[in-house]
Phi, psi and omega in degrees: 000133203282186180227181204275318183292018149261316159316294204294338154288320135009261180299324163298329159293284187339310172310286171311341164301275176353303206264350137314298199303321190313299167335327228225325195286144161274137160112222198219148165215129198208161180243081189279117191278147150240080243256166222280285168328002184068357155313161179205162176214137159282099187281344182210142168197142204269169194264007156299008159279019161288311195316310193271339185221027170049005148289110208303140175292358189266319159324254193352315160334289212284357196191129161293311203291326186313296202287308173331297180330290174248069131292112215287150201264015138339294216277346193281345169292325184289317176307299194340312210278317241258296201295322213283324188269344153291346206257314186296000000 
């Protein structure tokens, strides 16, 4: 049975892969939270999402509403109900 410092070097390989590859995908990879209290967050967004939305991924982190901001506000009841219903 491995022991917890060996999971967690583990798990730190694991990390470190992902966020090689995360480097190398064109378009965005991203970890989007929709948390219980109806808040929300981006916990990881990769950084070639500049290529797509002219936005540093370190913004996008730092605040979720950049990306809801451009979404056409037509359209935003539909993502809303659409995330609510990913999340449940």
């Amino acid at each position: 049975m491995p022991t917890d410092d060996q999971a967690d070097d583990d798990l730190r390989a694991v990390a470190a892969s992902f966020h090689a590859m995360a480097q190398n995908v064109p378009g965005a990879l991203f970890r989007y939270v929709l948390r219980p209290d109806g808040t929300d967050a981006v916990e990881y967004m990769s950084p070639a999402c500049i290529d797509l939305w002219e936005v540093d991924a370190a913004a996008i982190e730092r605040d979720a509403s950049v990306l809801w901001q451009m979404v056409d506000p037509d359209d935003r009841p539909a993502m809303y109900a659409s995330v609510q219903r990913s999340a449940e």
